[in-house]
Structure formats: structure tokens, C-alpha cells
C-alpha positions as CSV (number, residue, x, y, z in Angstrom):
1,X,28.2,-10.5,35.8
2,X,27.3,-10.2,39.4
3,X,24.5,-11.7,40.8
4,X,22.6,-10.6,44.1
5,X,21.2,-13.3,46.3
6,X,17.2,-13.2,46.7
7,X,15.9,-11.8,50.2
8,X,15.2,-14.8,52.5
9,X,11.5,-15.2,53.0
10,X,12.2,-13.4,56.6
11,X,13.6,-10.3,55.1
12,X,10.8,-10.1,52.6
13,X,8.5,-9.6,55.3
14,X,10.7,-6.9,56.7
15,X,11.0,-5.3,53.4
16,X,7.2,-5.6,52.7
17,X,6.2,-3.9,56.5
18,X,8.6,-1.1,56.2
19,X,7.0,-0.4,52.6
20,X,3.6,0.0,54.4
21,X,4.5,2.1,56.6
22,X,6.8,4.5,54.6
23,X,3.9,5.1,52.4
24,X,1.5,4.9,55.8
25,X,3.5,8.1,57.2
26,X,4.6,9.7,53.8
27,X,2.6,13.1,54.8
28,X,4.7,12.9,58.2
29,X,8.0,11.6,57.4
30,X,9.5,13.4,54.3
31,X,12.3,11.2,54.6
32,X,9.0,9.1,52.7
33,X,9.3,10.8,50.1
34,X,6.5,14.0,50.6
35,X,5.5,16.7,47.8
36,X,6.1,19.8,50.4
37,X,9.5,21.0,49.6
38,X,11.1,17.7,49.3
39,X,10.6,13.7,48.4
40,X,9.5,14.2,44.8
41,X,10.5,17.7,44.8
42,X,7.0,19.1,44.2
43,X,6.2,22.0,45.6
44,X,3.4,23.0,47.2
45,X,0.7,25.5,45.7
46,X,-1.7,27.8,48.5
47,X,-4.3,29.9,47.6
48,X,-3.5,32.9,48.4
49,X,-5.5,36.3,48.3
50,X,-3.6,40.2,48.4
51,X,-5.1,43.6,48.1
52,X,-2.3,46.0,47.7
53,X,-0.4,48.5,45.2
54,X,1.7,47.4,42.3
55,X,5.3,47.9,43.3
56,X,7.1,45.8,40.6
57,X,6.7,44.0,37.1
58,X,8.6,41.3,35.5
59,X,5.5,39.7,36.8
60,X,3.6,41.6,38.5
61,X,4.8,42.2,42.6
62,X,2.1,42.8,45.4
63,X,2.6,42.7,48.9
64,X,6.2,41.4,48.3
65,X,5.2,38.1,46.0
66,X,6.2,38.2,42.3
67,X,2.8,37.1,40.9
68,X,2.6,35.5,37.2
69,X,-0.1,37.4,35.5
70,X,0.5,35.6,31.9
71,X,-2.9,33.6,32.6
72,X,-4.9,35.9,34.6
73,X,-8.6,37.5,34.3
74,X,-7.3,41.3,34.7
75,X,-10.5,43.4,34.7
76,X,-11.9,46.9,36.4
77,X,-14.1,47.6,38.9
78,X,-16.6,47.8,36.2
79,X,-15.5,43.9,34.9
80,X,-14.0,45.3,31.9
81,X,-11.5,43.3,30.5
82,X,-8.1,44.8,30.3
83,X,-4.7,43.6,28.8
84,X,-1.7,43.5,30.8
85,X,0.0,46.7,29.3
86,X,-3.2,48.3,31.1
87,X,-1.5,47.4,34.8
88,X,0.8,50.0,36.0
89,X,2.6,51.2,39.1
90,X,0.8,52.1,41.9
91,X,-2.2,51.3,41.1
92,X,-4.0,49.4,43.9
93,X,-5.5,45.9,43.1
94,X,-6.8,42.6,44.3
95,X,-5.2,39.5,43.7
96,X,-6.9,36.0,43.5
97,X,-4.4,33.0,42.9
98,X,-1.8,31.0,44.4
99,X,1.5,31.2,46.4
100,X,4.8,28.4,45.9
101,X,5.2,27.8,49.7
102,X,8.2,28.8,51.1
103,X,8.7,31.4,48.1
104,X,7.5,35.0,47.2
105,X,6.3,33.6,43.5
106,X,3.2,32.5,42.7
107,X,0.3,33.3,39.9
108,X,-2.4,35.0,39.1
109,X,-5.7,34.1,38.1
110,X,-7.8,37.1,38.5
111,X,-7.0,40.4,39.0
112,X,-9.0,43.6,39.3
113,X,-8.2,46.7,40.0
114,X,-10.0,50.7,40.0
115,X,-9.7,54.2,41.3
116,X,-10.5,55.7,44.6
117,X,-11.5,59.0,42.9
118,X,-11.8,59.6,39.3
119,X,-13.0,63.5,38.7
120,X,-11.6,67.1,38.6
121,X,-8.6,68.7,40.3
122,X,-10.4,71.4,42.7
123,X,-7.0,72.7,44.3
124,X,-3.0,72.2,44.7
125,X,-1.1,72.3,47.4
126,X,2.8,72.0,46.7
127,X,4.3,72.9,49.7
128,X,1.7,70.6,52.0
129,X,2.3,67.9,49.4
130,X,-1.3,67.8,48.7
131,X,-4.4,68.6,46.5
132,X,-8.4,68.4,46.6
133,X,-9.9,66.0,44.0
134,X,-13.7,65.7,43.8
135,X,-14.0,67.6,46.9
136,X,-11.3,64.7,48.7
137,X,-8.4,65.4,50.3
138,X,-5.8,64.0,48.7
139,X,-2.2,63.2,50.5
140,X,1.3,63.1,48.3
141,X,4.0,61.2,49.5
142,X,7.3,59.8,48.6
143,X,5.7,56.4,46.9
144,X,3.4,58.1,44.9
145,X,3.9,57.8,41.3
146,X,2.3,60.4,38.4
147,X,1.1,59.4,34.9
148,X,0.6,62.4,32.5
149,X,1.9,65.0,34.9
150,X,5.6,65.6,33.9
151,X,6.6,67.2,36.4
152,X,4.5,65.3,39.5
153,X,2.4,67.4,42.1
154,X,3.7,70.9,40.4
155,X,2.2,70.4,37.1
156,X,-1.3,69.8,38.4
157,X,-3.6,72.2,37.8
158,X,-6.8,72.8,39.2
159,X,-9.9,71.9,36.5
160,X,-7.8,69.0,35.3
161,X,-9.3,65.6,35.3
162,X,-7.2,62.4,37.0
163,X,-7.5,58.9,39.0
164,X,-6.3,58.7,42.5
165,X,-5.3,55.4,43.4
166,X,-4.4,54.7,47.0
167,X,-6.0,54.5,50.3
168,X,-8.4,56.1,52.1
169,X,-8.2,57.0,55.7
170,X,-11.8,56.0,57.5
171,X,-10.8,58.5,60.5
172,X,-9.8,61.5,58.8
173,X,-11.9,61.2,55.3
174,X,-8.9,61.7,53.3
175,X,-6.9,60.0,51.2
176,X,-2.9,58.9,50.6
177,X,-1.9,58.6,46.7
178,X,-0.1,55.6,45.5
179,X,-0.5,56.8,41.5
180,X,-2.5,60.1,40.3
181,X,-3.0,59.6,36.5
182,X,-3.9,62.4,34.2
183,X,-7.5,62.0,32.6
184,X,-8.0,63.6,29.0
185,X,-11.6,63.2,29.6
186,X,-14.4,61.5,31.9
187,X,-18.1,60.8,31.2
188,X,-18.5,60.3,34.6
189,X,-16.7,60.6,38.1
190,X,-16.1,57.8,40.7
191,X,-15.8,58.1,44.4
192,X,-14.7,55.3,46.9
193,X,-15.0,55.1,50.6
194,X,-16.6,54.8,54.3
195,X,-20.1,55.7,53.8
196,X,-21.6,58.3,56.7
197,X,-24.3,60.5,57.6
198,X,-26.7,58.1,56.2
199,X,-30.0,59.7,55.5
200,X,-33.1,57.4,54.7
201,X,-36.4,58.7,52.0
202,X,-37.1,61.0,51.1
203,X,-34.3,62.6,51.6
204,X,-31.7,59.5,50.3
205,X,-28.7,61.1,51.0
206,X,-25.2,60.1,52.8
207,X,-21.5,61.6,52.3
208,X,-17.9,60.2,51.6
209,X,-15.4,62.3,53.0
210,X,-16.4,65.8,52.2
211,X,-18.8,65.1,49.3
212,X,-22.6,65.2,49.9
213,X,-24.2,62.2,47.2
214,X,-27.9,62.3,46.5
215,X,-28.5,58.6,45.7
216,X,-32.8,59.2,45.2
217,X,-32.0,58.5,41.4
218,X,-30.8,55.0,42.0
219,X,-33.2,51.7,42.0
220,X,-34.2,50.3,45.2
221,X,-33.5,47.4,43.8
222,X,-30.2,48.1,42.4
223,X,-28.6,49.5,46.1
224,X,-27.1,47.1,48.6
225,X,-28.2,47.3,52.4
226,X,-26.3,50.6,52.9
227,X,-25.3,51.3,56.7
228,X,-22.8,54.4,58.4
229,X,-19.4,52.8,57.5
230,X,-19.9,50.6,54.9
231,X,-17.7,50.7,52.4
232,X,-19.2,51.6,48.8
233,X,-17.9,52.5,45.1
234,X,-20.2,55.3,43.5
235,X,-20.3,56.6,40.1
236,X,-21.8,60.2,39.8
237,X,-22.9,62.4,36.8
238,X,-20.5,64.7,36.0
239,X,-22.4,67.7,37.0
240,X,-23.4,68.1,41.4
241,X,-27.4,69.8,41.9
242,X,-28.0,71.7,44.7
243,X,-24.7,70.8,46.3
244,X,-25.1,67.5,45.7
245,X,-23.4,64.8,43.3
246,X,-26.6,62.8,42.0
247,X,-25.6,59.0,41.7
248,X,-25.9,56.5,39.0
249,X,-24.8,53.0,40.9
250,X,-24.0,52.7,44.2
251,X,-22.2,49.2,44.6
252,X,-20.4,47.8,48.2
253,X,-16.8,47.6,47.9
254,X,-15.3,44.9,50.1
255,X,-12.4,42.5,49.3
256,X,-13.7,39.0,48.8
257,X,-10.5,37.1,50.4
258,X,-12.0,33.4,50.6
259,X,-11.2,30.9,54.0
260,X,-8.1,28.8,54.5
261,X,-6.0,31.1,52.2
262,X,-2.9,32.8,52.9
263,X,-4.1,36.7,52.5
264,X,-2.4,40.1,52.8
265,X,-3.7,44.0,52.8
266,X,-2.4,47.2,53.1
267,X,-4.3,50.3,54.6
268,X,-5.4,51.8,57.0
269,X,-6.8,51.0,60.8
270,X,-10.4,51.8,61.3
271,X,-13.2,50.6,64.2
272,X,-10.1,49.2,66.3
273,X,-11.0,47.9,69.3
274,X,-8.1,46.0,70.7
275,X,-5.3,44.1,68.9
276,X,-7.9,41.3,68.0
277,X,-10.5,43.2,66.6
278,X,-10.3,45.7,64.0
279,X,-10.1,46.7,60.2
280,X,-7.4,47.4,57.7
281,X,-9.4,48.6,54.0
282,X,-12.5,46.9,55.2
283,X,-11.4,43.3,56.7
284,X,-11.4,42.5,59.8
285,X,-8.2,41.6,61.2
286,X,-7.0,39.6,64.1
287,X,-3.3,40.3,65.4
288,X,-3.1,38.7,68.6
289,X,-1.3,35.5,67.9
290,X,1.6,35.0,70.4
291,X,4.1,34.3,67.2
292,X,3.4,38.2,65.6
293,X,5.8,39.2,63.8
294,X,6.0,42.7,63.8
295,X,7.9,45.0,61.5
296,X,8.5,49.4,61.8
297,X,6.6,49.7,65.2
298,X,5.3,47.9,67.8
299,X,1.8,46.5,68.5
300,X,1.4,49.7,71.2
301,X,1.8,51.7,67.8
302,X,-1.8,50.2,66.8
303,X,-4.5,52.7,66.2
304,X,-7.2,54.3,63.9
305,X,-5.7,56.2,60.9
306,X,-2.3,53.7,61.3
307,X,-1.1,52.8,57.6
308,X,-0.2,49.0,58.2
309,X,0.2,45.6,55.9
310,X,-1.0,42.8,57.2
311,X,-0.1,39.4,56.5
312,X,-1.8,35.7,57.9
313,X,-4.7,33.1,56.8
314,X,-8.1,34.0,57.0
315,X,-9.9,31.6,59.1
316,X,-14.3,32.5,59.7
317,X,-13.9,35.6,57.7
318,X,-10.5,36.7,60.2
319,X,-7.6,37.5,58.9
320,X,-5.5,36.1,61.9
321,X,-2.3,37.9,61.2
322,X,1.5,36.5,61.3
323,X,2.9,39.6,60.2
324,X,1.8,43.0,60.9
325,X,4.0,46.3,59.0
326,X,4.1,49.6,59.6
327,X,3.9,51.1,56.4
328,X,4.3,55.2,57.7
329,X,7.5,57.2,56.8
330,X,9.3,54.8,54.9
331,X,9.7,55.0,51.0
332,X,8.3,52.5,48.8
333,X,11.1,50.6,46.7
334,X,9.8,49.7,43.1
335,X,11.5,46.8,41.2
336,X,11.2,45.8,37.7
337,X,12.7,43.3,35.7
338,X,12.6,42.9,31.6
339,X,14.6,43.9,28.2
340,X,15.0,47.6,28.0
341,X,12.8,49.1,25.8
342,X,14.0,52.7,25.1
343,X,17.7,54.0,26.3
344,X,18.8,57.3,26.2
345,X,22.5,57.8,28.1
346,X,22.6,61.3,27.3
347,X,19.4,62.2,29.8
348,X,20.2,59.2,31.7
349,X,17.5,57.5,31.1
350,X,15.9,54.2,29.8
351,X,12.3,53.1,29.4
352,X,11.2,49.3,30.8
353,X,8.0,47.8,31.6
354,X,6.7,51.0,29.7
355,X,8.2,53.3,32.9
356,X,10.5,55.4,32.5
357,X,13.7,55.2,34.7
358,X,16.2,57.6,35.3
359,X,19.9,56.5,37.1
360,X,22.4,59.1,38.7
361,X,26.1,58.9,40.0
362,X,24.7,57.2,43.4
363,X,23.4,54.0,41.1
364,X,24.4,51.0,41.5
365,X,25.5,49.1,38.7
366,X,26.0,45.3,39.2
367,X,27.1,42.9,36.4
368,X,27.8,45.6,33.7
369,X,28.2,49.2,33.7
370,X,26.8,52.1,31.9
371,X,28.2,51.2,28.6
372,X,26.7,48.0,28.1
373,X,23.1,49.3,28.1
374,X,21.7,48.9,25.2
375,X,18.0,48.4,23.6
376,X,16.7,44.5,24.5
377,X,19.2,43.8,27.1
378,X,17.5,42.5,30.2
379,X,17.9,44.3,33.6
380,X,16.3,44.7,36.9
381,X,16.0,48.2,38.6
382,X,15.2,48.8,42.1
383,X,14.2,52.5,42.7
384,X,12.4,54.9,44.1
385,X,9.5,57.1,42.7
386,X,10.0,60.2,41.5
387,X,7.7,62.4,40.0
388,X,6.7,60.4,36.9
389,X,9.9,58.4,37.0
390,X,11.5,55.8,39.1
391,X,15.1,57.0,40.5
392,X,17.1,53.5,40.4
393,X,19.0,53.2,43.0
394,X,20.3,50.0,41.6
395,X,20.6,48.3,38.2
396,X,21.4,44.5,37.8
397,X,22.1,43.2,34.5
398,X,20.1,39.6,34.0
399,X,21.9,37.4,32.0
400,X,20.9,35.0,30.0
């Protein structure tokens, strides 16, 4: 057996200082052993915060991070509980939770989500890709997905009920769809956006958009401060007097992203002032950081009624931006990932995540062809929306 001579008493001194102060600089040397991406081979968990539509599942994707929603509170606007089979694409919602640093995973501890408009179908444009719900504007683009409409925007008929999920547009009052879901029935209608023409008692009226909303019916007690431009969720009876929807709650409706975590939005640009001062979906955003990356445009390209993502840390209520995206004229990609769930080659189709998708000669196929689809075998699609489907424009097989 071989032996190894003790340290003479001067090297154990030498041994004992350079022990110190590895562990002295451990947070500055990862040669130390640190718990960022190295040393112990931890990894680092930030809290992160993102307000955005759903453009994938397999988890759930937001604003480009794969979030694990296993875990998480998922409720409405109204703090309903839902389960996760309730979450679908294009529907806008806030995440709370965390982010692996250096990585687009993370989870999900809370998640909430609701409709811009909830109420009748008044009119239908086809050909200007649009309609009028509640009185709203409503813009169709190529990311917007349909639920209950088969045949997307030319199936929907005026004194239908639907959601609109999406964004609305503080300058021009109207709004761009991300999902429009069919609505068998609704007790009551629901209206979201930038409060104006604010009229104190005894009047108590102000307007969203086009809609006149007599809020005389609601507690004093019950309304927040309301002020020109604030942004408010309001549930109305189903039937307007005089003109007017009467309301039955009038709540503020601002994302809550907390200090020191990594936050992203997408909407649009309202009260801008200059590249350091000005609001996407209600928070105030900072984008004058020398480092700016910015993506589709330029920083001239800023302006009211600009549809942009924004991505940084939100430091005294700021979100100081690292990343700022152009979001106009460009088609959203959707990705899902999980076993399929209904197949049917004959139409083309199969069913995952409870979507159906629909491939074409231009698909991609990557790790199996057409003939290996089958019922439970795990994929991941990458499309497009169309209509009430989602056009893959590639399918990977995931193997085991």
C-alpha cells in the first residue's frame, strides 16, 4: 500500500490560509466552488414576473420562458380557481414565479388571467379583418386564435356572445385579438381599459373606448380613486339604460410586478414621453440603458400605439429595460410539446394540448415521418394560427 507523507507544519499553514480564502471569495471566484452556474452545479432561481399571451404548452410558454405550471395558483380575474385544462392559447395572463438563470425555464406559482371584453358581437368585418364587440373595436390579425368559431373571423355573427383576449390600444381605443372564444351564454359583460371622460356626481359617468358606463350604482366605498387614464376592469349588467352600460364593480387593473425581479410585458405604448418614460399595458417603462437590445425596429420607431415586448428588472416601480421588441407585422409562432391525443391522417390533423393541429406538404417532419404518428406518441409542433387551428410548420418527434 502507498503511503503519503504528512504536510510539514509549514505547508499546513499554507493549506489552512488558502482554505480561508477560497471560501472568503467563493461568491467571486467560481473557481471556489459558487452555486451560479458552476462549483456545485446549482443553479440559480430569480423571481421573475411576465404579463403576456400564451404561445406554447408543454408547460406553459410566456414571453419566450417555458414556465412549469404543475404547482401553481391559476385563477381569474374574479379569483376563481381554475384547473390547468382551463389555460389555453392566446389568452393573456400574468405570471408570478421564478426563472433558472441563464435559461428560458422556470415555474409558476401564480397565475391569473381574464378577458378584455366579454359581451355581444355588434358587427363583422371580414375583409378589414375586424369586428365590434360591446361597442369595441376589435382588430384580427395573423396570431389570433378562435375557440368555438370553426371557421375563425367568417363564422362570427353579430348577436353572438365571446371573450376577446388581447390588448388594448390607449391611443386609438381599440383593441388587437390574441384569442376570441365563443360564449354560449353570459350573466354579465366585462370591459377592460384606459378610463376617460371622467365625470364626477351626480352624474358618475366615464367611457372606455366607445362605451359610455354609468357607475352611480356602485358603492363609494367599493370604487378605487378613479382618474382620466387609469386603467380599470368593469363588469356591467347585461342590458345598457339610456345609452349607458350601468356598472356593478369597477376594480383598477394594473400588473403588480414586485422590485428586484426580472419582468417582461407585451402591449402597447401609451403617455410616451421620451425613451425613459413611458407605458407599455400600464407599467412604466424605462429603455434608455446604453446596453438596449433592440429587436424589429429601432428606438426612433418608439411611439404611442407601438405594439412592443419589453424585457429588464424592475427597480422603484421602473421596468428598466434590456430588451425592447417590436411586436407589429410579424406572425406569432405557437409551440406545444406532449403525447398526441387524437390523430386523424386522412384530414391531416391531430389533436395535442387539447388544440387541434393541422400539417400540410410544407411541414417539417424531424425524427419520424407521417407514418409513425400515432395516439400517445410525444411530439412538439411549432406553427402558426389559423383560424381555430394551428398550421405546423414543423413537427419533432420527442423521444423517450
Amino acid at each position: 500500500m502507498r503511503h503519503w507523507p504528512l504536510p510539514q507544519p509549514w505547508s499546513t499553514v499554507a493549506l489552512s490560509l488558502a482554505t480561508s480564502l477560497c471560501l472568503l471569495l467563493t461568491a467571486a471566484l467560481p473557481g471556489c466552488g459558487g452555486v451560479d452556474s458552476g462549483g456545485t452545479g446549482q443553479t440559480v432561481e430569480n423571481p421573475t414576473a411576465s404579463a403576456g399571451p400564451i404561445t406554447g404548452f408543454g408547460s406553459i410558454i410566456v414571453n419566450g420562458i417555458r414556465y412549469d405550471e404543475s404547482r401553481a395558483s391559476i385563477v381569474d380575474d374574479d379569483g376563481v380557481t381554475h384547473p390547468p385544462s382551463d389555460l389555453r392559447l392566446g389568452m393573456v395572463v400574468e405570471v408570478q414565479g421564478s426563472v433558472r438563470g441563464g435559461t428560458t425555464e422556470g415555474t409558476a406559482s401564480r397565475i391569473q388571467f381574464g378577458q378584455e371584453i366579454s359581451g355581444p358581437v355588434n358587427s363583422v368585418n371580414v375583409s378589414g379583418s375586424s369586428l365590434v364587440v360591446l361597442g369595441q373595436t376589435v382588430q384580427v390579425d395573423d396570431g389570433t386564435l378562435f375557440g368555438g368559431f370553426g371557421g375563425g373571423l367568417s363564422t362570427v355573427a353579430p348577436g353572438q356572445l365571446a371573450d376577446v383576449y388581447g390588448f388594448q390600444d390607449p391611443v386609438s381605443g381599440s383593441y388587437t385579438a390574441t384569442r376570441i372564444e365563443r360564449r354560449a351564454s353570459l350573466t354579465r359583460y366585462v370591459l377592460r381599459g384606459t378610463l376617460g371622460n371622467l365625470a364626477g356626481p351626480p352624474v358618475r359617468n366615464f367611457s372606455i373606448g366607445t362605451a359610455t358606463i354609468d357607475y352611480s350604482t356602485v358603492a363609494p366605498q367599493a370604487l378605487p380613486t378613479l382618474s382620466n387614464g387609469l386603467r380599470v376592469r368593469v363588469t356591467l349588467n347585461t342590458t345598457p339604460v339610456s345609452g349607458r352600460w350601468v356598472a356593478t364593480s369597477v376594480r383598477t387593473s394594473q400588473y403588480s410586478f414586485p422590485d428586484n425581479s426580472e419582468a417582461k410585458v407585451e402591449g402597447f405604448v401609451s403617455s410616451f414621453t421620451s425613451r425613459s418614460d413611458f407605458l407599455v399595458a400600464g407599467v412604466r417603462v424605462d429603455a434608455s440603458a446604453p446596453g438596449l437590445i433592440v429587436r424589429h425596429g429601432t428606438v426612433a420607431d418608439l411611439a404611442n400605439g407601438v405594439r412592443v415586448r419589453i424585457e429588464g428588472e424592475m427597480r422603484a416601480g421602473v421596468l428598466v429595460a434590456d430588451v425592447l421588441d417590436f411586436k407589429r407585422g410579424r406572425r406569432e409562432e405557437f409551440e406545444l410539446h406532449g403525447p398526441v391525443e387524437t390523430l386523424s391522417v386522412g384530414s391531416q390533423t391531430l389533436v395535442l394540448r387539447g388544440m387541434t393541429v393541422r400539417w400540410d406538404g410544407d411541414t417539417r417532419f424531424t425524427g419520424g415521418r407521417v407514418s409513425d404518428l400515432a395516439e400517445g406518441v410525444r411530439v412538439e409542433v411549432r406553427g402558426s394560427a389559423a383560424g381555430t387551428q394551428v398550421l405546423a410548420e414543423s413537427i419533432r418527434f420527442e423521444r423517450p
